[in-house]
N, C-alpha and C positions, 0 to 999 in steps of 0.2 A: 613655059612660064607665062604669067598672065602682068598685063601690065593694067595698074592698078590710078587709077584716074584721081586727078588732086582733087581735094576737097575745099572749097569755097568759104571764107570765114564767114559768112552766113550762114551755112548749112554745113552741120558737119555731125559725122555720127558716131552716135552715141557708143562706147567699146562694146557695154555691154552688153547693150540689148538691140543691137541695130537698128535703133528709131534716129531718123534723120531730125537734127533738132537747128529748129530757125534763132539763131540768136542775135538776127540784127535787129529786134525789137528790145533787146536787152537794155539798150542804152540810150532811155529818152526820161523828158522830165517828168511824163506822169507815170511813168514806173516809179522813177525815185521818191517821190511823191507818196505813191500806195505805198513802196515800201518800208519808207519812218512812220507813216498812218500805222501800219501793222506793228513795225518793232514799236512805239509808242503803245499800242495796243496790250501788247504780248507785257513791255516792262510795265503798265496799269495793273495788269492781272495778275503780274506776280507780288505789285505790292498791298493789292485788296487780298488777296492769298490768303497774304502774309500777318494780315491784320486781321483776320478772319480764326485762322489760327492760334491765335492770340487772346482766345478766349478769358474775357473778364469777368463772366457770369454764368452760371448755367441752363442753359436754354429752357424754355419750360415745355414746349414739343421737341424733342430732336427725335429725328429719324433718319435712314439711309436716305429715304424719298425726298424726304426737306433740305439733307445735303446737295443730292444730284441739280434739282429744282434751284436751289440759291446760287450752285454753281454754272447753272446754262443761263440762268440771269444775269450771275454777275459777268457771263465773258457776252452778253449780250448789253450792259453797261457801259464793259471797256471797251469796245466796237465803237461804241456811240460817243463816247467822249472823246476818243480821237480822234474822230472826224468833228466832231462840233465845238467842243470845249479842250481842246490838246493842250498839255503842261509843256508842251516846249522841247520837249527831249527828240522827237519823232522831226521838228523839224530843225534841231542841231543837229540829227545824225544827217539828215538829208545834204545840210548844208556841207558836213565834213564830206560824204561822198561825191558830193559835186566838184568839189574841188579836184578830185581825184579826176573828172570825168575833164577837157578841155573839152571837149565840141560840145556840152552841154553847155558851159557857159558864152559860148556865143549867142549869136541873136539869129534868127532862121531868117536864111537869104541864098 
């Protein structure tokens, strides 16, 4: 029988696929940071979607190509308004996750 060597909460692997995966980078503020950036992002997109959807008129071009094309713009919109002009939700969720996190709310020392 083989004896089987602990695994370090930094590095620990993955069941499935035995990729050794680093997760002490998991818990800093610019992750959390990028994180509400992105879910801000993602809840943009689904409410331009949604309103997109919501057709009040009938286009006078529509096509497959005009959908594709409006839709890689509009996730290239909501990219950019999260980063530059954010509605606030990306960084309450940030905020609610920090709370969860203590050594994020200390001060590095």
């Amino acid at each position: 029988m083989t004896d089987i060597p602990a695994i370090s909460s930094a590095t620990a692997a993955a069941p499935t696929t035995g990729i050794s995966v680093d997760s002490s980078r998991l818990a800093s503020k610019a992750n959390l940071k990028e994180a509400g950036e992105k879910f801000e992002s993602v809840f943009t997109g689904m409410m331009l979607k949604s309103m997109r959807q919501a057709k009040l008129a009938d286009p006078l071009f529509d096509s497959k190509s005009s959908d594709t094309f409006r839709d890689m713009q509009d996730q290239l919109t909501v990219k950019d308004m999260a980063q530059h002009t954010p509605l606030g939700i990306g960084k309450a969720m940030t905020e609610f996750l920090s709370r969860s996190q203590p050594d994020l709310n200390q001060p590095p020392g």
